[in-house]
LOVOLUM-666109 format. One record per residue: residue number from 1; residue in three letters; chain; x, y, z of N, C-alpha, C in turn. Coordinates in pm, whole numbers. Example, Ala and Ser with C-alpha at 12.3 -4.5 7.8 and 13.67 -1.06 7.14 Angstrom:
+-----+---------+--------+--------+--------+--------+--------+--------+--------+--------+--------+--------+
| num | residuo | cadena |    nxx |    nyy |    nzz |   caxx |   cayy |   cazz |    cxx |    cyy |    czz |
+-----+---------+--------+--------+--------+--------+--------+--------+--------+--------+--------+--------+
|   1 |     ala |      A |   1319 |   -569 |    780 |   1230 |   -450 |    780 |   1320 |   -330 |    780 |
|   2 |     ser |      A |   1285 |   -225 |    708 |   1367 |   -106 |    714 |   1290 |      3 |    787 |
+-----+---------+--------+--------+--------+--------+--------+--------+--------+--------+--------+--------+
% end
This chain:
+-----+---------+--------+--------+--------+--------+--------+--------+--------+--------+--------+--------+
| num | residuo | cadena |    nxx |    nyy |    nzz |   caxx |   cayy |   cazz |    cxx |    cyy |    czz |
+-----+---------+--------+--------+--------+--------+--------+--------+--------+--------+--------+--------+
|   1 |     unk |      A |     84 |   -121 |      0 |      0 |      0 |      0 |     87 |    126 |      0 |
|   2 |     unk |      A |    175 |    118 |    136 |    294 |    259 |    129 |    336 |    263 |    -41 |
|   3 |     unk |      A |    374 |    129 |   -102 |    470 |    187 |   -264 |    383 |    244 |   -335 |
|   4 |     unk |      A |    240 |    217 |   -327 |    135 |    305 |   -419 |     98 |    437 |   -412 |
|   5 |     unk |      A |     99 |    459 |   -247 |    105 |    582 |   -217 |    248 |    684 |   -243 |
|   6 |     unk |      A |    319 |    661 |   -253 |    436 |    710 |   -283 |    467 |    729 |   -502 |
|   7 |     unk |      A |    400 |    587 |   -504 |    405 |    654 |   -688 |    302 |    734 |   -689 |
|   8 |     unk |      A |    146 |    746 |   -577 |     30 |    855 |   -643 |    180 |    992 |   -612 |
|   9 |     unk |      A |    277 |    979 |   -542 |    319 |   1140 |   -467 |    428 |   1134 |   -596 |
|  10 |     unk |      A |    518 |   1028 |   -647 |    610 |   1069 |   -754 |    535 |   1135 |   -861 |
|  11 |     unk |      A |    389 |   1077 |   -869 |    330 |   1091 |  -1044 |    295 |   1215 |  -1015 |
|  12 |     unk |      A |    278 |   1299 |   -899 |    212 |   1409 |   -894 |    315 |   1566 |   -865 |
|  13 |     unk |      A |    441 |   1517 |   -844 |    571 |   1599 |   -815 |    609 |   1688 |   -900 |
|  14 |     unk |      A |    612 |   1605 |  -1073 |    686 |   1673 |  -1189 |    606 |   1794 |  -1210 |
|  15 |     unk |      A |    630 |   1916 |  -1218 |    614 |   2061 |  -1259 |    535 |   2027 |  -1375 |
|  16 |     unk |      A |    392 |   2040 |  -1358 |    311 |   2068 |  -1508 |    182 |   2102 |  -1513 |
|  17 |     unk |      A |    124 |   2137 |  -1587 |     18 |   2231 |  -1615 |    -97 |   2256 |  -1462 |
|  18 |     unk |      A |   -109 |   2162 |  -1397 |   -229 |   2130 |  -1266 |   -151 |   2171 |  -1201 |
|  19 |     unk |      A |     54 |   2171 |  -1138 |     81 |   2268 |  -1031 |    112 |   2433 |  -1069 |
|  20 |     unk |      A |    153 |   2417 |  -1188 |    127 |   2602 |  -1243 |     10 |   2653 |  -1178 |
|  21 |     unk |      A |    -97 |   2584 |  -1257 |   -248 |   2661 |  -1157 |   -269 |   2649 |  -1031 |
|  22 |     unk |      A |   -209 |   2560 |   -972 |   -243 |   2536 |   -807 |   -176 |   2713 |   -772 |
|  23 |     unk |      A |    -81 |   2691 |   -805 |      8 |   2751 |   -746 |    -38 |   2969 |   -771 |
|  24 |     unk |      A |    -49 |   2951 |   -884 |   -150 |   3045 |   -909 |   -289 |   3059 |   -841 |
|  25 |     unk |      A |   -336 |   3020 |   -824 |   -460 |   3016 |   -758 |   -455 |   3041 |   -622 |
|  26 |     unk |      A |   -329 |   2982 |   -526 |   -341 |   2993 |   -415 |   -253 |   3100 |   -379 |
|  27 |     unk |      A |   -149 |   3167 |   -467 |    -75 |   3228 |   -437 |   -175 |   3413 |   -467 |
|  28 |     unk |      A |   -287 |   3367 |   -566 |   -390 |   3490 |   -526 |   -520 |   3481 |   -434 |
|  29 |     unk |      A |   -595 |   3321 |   -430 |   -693 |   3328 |   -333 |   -690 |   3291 |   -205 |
|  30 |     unk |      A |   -583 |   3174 |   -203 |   -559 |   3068 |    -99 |   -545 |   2928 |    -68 |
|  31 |     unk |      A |   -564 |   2865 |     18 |   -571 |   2733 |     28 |   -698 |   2710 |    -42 |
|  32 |     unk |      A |   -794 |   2685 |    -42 |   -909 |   2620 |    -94 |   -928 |   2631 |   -236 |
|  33 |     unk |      A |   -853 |   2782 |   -320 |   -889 |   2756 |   -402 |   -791 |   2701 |   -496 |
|  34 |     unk |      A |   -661 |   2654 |   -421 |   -549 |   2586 |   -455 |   -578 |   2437 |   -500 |
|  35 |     unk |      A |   -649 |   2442 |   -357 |   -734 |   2264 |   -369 |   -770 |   2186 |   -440 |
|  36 |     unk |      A |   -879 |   2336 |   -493 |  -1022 |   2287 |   -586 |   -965 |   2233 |   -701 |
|  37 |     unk |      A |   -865 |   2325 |   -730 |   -753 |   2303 |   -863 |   -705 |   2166 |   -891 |
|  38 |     unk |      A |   -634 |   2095 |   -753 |   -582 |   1944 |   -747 |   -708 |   1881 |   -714 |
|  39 |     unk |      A |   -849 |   1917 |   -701 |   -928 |   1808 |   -671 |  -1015 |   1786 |   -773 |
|  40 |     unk |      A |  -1016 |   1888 |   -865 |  -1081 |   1851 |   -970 |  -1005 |   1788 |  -1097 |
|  41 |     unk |      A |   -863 |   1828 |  -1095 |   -795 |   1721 |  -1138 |   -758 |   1588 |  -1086 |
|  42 |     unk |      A |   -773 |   1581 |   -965 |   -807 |   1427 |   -941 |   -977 |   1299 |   -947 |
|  43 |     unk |      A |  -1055 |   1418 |  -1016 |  -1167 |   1361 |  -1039 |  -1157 |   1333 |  -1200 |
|  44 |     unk |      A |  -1078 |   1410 |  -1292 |  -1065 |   1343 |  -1388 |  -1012 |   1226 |  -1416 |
|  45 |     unk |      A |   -883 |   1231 |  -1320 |   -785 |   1107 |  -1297 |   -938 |    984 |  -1239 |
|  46 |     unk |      A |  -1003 |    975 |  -1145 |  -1088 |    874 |  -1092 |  -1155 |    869 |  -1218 |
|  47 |     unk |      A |  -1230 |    952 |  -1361 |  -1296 |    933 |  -1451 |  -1225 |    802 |  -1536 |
|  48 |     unk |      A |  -1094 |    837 |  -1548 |  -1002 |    789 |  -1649 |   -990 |    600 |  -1607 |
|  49 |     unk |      A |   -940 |    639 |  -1417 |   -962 |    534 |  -1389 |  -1114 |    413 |  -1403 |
|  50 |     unk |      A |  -1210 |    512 |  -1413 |  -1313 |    435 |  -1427 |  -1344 |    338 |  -1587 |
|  51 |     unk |      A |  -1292 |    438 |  -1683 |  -1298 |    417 |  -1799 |  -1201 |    287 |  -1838 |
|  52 |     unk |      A |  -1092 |    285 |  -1730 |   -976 |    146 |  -1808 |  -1071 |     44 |  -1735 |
|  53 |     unk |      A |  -1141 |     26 |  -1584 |  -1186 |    -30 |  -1497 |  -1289 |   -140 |  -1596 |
|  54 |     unk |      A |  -1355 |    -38 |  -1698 |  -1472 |   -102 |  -1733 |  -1437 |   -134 |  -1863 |
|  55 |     unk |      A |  -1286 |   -112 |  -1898 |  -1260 |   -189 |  -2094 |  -1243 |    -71 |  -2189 |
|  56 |     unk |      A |  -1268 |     72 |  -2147 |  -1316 |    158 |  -2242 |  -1144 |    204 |  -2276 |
|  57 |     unk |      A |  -1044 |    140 |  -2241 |   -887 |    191 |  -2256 |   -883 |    160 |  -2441 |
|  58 |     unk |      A |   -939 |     92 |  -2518 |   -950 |     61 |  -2657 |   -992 |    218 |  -2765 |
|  59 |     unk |      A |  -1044 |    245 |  -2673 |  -1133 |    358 |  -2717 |  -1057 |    481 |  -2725 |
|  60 |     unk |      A |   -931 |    542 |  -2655 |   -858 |    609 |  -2601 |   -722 |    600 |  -2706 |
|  61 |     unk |      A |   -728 |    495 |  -2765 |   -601 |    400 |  -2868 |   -658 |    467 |  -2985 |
|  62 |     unk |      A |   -758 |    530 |  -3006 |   -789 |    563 |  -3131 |   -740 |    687 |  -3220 |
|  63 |     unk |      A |   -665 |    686 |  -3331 |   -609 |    814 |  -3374 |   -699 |    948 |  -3389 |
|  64 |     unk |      A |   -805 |    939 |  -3397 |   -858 |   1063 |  -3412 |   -892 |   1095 |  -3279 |
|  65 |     unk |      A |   -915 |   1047 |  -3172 |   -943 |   1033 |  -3023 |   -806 |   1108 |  -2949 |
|  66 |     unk |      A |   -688 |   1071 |  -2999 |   -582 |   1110 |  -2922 |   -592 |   1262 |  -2999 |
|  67 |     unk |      A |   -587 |   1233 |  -3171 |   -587 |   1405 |  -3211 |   -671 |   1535 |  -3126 |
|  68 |     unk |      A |   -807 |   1451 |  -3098 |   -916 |   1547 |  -3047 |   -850 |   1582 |  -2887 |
|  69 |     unk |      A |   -787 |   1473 |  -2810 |   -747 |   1543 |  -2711 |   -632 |   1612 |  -2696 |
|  70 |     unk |      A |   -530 |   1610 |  -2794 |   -398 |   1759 |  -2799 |   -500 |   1879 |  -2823 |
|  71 |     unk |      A |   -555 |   1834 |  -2904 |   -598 |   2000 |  -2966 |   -695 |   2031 |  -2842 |
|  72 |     unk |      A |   -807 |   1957 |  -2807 |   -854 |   1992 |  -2709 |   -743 |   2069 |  -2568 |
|  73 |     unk |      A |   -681 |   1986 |  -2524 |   -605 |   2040 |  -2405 |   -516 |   2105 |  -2463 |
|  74 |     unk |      A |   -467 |   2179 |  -2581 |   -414 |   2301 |  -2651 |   -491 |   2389 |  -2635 |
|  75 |     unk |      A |   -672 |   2381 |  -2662 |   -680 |   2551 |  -2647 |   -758 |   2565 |  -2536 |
|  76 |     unk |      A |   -760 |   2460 |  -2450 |   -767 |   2469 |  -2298 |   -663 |   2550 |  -2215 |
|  77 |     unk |      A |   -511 |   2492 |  -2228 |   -416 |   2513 |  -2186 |   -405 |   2695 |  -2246 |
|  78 |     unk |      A |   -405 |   2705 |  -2389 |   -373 |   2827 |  -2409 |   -473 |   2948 |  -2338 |
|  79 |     unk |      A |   -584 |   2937 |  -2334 |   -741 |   2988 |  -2284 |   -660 |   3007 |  -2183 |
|  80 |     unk |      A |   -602 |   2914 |  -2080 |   -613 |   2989 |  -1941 |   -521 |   3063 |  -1935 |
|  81 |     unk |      A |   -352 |   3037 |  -1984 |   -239 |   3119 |  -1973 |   -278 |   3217 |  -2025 |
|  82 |     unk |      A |   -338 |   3264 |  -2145 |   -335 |   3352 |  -2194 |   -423 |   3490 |  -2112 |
|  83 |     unk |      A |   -545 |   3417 |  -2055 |   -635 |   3513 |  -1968 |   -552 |   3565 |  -1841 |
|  84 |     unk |      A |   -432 |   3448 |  -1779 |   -399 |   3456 |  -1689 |   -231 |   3578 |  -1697 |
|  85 |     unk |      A |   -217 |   3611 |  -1841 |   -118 |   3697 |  -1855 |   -173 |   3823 |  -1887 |
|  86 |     unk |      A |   -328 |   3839 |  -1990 |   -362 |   3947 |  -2001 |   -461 |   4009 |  -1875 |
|  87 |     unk |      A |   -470 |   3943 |  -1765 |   -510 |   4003 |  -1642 |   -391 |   4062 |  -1539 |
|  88 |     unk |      A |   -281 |   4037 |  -1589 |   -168 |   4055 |  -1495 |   -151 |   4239 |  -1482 |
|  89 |     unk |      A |   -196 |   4333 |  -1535 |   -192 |   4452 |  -1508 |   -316 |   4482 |  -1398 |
|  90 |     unk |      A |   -440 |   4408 |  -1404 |   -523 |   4436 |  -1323 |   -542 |   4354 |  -1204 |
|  91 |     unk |      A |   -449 |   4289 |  -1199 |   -407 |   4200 |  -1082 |   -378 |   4260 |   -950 |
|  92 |     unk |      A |   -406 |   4326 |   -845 |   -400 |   4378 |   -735 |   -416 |   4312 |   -604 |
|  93 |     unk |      A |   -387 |   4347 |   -492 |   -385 |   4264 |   -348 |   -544 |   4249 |   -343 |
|  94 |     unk |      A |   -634 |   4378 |   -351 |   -708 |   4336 |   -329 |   -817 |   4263 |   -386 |
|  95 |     unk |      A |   -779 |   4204 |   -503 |   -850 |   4059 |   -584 |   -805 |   3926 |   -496 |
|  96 |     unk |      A |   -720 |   3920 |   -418 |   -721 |   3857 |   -293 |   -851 |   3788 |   -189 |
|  97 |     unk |      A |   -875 |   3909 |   -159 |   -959 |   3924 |   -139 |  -1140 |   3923 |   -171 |
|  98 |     unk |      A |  -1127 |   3989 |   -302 |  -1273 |   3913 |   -362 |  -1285 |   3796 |   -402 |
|  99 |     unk |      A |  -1167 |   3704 |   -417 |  -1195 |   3599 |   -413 |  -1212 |   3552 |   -584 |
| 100 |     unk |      A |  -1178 |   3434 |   -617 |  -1265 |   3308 |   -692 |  -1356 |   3203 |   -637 |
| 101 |     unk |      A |  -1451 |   3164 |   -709 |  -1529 |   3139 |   -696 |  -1501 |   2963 |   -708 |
| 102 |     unk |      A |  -1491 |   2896 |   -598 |  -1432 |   2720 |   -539 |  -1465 |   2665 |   -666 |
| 103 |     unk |      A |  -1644 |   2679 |   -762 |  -1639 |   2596 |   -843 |  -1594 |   2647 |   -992 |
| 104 |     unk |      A |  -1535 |   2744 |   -947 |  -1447 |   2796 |  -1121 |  -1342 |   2732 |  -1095 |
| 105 |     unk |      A |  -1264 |   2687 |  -1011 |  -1111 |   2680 |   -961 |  -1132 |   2524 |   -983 |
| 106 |     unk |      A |  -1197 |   2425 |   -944 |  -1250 |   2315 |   -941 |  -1258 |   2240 |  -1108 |
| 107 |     unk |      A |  -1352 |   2296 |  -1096 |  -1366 |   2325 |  -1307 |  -1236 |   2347 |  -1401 |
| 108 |     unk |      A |  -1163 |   2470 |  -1355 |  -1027 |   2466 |  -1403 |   -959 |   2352 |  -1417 |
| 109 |     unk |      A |   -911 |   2288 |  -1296 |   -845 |   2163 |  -1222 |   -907 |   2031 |  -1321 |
| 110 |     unk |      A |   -996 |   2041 |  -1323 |  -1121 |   1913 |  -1407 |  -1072 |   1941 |  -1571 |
| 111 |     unk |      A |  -1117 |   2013 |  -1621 |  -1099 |   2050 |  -1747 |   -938 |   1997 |  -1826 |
| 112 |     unk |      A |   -856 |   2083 |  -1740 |   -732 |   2101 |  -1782 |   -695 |   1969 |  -1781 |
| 113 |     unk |      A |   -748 |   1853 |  -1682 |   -667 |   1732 |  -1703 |   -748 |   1597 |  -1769 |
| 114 |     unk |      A |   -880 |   1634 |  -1758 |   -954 |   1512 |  -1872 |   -903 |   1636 |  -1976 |
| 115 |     unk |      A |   -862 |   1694 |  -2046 |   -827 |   1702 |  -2175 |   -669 |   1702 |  -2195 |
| 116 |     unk |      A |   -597 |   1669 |  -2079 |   -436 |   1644 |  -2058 |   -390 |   1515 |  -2121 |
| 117 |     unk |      A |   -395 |   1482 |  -2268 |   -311 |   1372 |  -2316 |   -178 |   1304 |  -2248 |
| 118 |     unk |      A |   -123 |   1368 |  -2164 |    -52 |   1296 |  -2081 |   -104 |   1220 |  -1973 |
| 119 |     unk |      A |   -227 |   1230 |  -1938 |   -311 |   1203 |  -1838 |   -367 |   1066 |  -1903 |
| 120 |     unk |      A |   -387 |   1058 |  -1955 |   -420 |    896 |  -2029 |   -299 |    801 |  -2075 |
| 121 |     unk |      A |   -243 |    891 |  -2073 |    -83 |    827 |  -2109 |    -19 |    778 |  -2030 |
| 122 |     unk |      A |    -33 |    822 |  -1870 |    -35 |    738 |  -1726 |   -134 |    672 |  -1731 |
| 123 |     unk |      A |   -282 |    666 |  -1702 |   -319 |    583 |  -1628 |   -355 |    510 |  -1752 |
| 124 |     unk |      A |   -344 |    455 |  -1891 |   -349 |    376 |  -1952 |   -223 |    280 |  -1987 |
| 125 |     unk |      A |   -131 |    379 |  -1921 |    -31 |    276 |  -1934 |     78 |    254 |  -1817 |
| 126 |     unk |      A |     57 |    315 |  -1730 |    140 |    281 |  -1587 |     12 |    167 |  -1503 |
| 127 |     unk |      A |   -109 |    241 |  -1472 |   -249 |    208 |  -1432 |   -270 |     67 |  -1492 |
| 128 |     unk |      A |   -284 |    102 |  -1640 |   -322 |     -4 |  -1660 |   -223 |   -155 |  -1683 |
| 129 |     unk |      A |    -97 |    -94 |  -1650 |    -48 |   -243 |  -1581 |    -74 |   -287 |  -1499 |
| 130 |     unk |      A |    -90 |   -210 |  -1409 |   -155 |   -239 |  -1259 |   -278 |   -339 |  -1270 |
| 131 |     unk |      A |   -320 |   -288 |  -1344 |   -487 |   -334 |  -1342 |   -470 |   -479 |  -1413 |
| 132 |     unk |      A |   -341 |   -511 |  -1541 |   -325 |   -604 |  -1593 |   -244 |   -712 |  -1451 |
| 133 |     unk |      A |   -163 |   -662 |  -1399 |   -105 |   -787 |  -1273 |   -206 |   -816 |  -1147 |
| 134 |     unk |      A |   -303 |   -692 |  -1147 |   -388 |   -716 |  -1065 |   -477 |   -833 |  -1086 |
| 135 |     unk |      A |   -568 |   -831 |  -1232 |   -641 |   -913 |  -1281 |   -551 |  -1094 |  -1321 |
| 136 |     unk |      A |   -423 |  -1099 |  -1303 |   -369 |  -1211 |  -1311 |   -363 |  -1244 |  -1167 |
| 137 |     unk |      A |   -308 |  -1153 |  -1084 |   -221 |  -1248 |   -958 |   -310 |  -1222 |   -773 |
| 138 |     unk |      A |   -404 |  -1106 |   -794 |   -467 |  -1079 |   -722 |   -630 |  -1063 |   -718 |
| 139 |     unk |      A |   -700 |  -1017 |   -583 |   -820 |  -1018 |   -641 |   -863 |   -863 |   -623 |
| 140 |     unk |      A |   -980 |   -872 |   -625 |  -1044 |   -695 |   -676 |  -1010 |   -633 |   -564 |
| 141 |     unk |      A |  -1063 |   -704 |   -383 |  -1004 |   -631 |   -269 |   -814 |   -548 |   -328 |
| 142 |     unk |      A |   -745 |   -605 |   -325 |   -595 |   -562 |   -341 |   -602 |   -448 |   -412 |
| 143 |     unk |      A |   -678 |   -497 |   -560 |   -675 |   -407 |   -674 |   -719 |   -238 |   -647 |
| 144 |     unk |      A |   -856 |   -262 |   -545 |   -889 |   -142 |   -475 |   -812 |    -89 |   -438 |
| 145 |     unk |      A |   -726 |   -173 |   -341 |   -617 |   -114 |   -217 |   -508 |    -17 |   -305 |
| 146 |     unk |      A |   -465 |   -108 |   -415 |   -329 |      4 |   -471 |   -447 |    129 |   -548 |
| 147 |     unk |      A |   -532 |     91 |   -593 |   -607 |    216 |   -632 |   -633 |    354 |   -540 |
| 148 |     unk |      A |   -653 |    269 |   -423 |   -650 |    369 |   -294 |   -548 |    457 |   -278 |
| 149 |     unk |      A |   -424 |    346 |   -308 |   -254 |    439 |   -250 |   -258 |    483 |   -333 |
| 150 |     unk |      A |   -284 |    528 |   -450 |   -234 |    611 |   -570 |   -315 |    747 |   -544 |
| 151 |     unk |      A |   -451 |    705 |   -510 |   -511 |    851 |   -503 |   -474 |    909 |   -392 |
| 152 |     unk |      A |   -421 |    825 |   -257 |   -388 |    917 |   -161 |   -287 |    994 |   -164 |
| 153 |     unk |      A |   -169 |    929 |   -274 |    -48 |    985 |   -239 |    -98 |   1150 |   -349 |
| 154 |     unk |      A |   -154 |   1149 |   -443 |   -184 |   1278 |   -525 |   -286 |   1337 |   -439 |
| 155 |     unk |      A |   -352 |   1319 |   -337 |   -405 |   1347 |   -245 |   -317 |   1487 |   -135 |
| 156 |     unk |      A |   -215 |   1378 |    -97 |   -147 |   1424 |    -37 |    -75 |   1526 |    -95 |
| 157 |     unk |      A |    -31 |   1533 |   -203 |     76 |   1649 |   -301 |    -21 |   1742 |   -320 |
| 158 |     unk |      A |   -155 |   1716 |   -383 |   -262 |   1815 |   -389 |   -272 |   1956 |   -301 |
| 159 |     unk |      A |   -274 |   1855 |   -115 |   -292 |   1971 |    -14 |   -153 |   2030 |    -26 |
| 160 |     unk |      A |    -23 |   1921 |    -12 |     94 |   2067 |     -8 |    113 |   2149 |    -97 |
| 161 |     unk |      A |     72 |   2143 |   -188 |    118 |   2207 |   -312 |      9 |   2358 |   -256 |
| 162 |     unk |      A |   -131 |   2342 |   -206 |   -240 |   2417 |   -180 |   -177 |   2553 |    -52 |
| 163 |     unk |      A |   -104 |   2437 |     49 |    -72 |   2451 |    193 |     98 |   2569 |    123 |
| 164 |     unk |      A |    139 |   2579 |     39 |    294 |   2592 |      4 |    240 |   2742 |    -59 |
| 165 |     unk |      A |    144 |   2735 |   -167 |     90 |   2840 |   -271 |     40 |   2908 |    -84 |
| 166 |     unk |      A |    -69 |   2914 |    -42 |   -131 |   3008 |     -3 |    -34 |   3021 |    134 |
| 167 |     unk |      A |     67 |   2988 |    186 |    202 |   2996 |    303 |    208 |   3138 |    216 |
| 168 |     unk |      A |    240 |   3131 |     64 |    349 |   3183 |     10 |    259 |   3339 |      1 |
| 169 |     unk |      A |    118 |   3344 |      8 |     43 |   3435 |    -29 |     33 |   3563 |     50 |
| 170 |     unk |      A |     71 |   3486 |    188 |     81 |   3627 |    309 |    209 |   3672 |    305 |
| 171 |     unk |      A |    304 |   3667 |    217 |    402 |   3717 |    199 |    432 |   3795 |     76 |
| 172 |     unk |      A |    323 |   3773 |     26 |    311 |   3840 |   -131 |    288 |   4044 |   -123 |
| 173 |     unk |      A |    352 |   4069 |   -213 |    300 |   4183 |   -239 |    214 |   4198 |   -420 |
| 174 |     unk |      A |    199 |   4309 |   -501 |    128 |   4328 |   -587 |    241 |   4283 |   -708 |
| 175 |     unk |      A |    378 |   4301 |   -711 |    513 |   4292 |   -770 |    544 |   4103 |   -751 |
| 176 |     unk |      A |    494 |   4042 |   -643 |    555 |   3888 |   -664 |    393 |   3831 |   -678 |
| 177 |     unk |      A |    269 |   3851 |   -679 |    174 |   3793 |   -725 |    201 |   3816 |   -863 |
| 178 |     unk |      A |    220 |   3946 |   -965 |    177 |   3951 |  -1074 |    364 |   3837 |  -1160 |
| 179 |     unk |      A |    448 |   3889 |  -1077 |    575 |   3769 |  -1142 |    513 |   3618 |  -1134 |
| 180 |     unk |      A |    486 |   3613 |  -1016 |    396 |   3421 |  -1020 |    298 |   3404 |  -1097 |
| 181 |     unk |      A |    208 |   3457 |  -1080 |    124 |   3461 |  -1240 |    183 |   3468 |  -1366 |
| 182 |     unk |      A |    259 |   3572 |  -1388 |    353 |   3553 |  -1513 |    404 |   3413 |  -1555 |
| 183 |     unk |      A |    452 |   3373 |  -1477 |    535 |   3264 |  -1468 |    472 |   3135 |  -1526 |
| 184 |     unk |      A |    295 |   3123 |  -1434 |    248 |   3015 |  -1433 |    136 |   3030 |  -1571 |
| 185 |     unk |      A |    133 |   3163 |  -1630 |     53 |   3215 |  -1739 |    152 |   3149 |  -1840 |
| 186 |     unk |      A |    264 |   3161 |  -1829 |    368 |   3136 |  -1978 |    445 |   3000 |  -1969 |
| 187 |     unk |      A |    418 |   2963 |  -1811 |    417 |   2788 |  -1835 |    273 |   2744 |  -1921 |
| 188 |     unk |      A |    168 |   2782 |  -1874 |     37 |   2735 |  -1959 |     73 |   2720 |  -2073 |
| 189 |     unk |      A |     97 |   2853 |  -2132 |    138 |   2874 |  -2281 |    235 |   2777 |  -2350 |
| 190 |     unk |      A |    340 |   2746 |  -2275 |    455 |   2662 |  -2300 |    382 |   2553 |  -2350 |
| 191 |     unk |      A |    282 |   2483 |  -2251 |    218 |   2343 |  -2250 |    136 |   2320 |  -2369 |
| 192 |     unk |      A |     75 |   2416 |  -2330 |    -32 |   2458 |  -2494 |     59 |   2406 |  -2662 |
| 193 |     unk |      A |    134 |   2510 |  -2653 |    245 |   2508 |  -2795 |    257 |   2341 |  -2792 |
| 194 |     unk |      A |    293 |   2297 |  -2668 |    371 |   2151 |  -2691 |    248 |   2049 |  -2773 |
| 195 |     unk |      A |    148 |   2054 |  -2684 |     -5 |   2000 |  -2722 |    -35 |   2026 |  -2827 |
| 196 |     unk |      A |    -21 |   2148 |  -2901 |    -25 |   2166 |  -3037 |     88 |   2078 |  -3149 |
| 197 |     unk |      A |    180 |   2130 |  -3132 |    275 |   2061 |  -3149 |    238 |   1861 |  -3209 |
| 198 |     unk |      A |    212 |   1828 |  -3080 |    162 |   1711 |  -3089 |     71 |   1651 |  -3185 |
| 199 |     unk |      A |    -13 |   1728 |  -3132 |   -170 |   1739 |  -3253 |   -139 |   1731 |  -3408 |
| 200 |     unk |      A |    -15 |   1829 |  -3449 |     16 |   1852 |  -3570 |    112 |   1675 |  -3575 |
| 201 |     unk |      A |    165 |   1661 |  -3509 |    195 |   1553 |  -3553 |    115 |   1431 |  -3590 |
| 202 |     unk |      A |     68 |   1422 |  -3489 |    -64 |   1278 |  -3494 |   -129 |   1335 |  -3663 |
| 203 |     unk |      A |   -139 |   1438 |  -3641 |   -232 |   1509 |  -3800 |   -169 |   1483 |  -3900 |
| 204 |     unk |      A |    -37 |   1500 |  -3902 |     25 |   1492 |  -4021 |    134 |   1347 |  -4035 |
+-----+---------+--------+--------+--------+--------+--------+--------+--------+--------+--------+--------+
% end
């Protein structure tokens, strides 16, 4: 159980598109809305998981299926960096304060990773080994169990990543919110290009 929980915390460590926004999010609203960010990307992850659970991993193998999701999570990815760089002049302490709204931040988190082609690219093929040694050497109890450690350990990275962004927020002034936004606006962008990128390949 501990090694599952520890790959949900490796798979969730590497710098990419879901901690840019955490980190953004909490570094202007706070913990919760840092959260919403990793919890609605971990409800896509439980979607995905549901989908290999029940056979539908065939479906996911399909070339126009993988095309539709670069381009999809391309102008997902670009949509948000881009809003999130051309708001950076009107970005002030006290938008802090008014807040986002838990189920925009949530939604964000959701979106960005059922349309994250890398996101199927784990759990169809790390996952679904799992699910392949599971279905040979164990029974469904076990199979649950490592399913369990995986979500706890992205569980767990979720809140620090939440707990780290909004630490970092009472220390912020109007000059290191609008640089962290910058930052996490033109990582988006970065991700986007790559997703495109991709797309054009599968296309061509």
């Amino acid at each position: 159980m501990l090694s599952y929980v520890l790959l949900g915390l490796s798979l969730s460590a590497p710098i990419g598109p879901i901690n840019a926004a955490q980190l953004d999010k909490g570094m202007k609203y706070g913990f919760l809305n840092a959260w919403m960010v990793g919890l609605g990307a971990m409800t896509a992850d439980v979607l995905y998981m549901l989908l290999i659970y029940f056979g539908l991993a065939k479906l996911f193998t399909l070339p126009g299926v993988k095309l539709l999701l670069w381009v999809a999570g391309s102008v997902i990815l670009m949509y948000i960096g881009l809003e999130t760089l051309l708001n950076l002049r009107r970005l002030k302490l006290s938008t802090v304060v008014a807040g986002e709204s838990s189920a925009r931040s949530f939604l964000t988190g959701f979106f960005m990773a059922v349309s994250n082609p890398m996101n199927f690219v784990f759990w169809f093929g790390i996952y679904g080994a799992i699910l392949s040694k599971a279905a040979e050497q164990e029974d469904n109890a076990a199979f649950l169990g490592h399913s369990c450690g995986i979500f706890v350990g992205i569980l767990i990275w979720d809140i620090a990543m939440a707990l780290a962004a909004s630490m970092f927020q009472q220390y912020a002034n109007r000059r290191v919110l609008q640089t962290v936004s910058a930052l996490a606006g033109l990582s988006l962008v970065g991700f986007a290009g790559y997703f495109a990128f991709q797309a054009q390949q599968a296309l061509f």
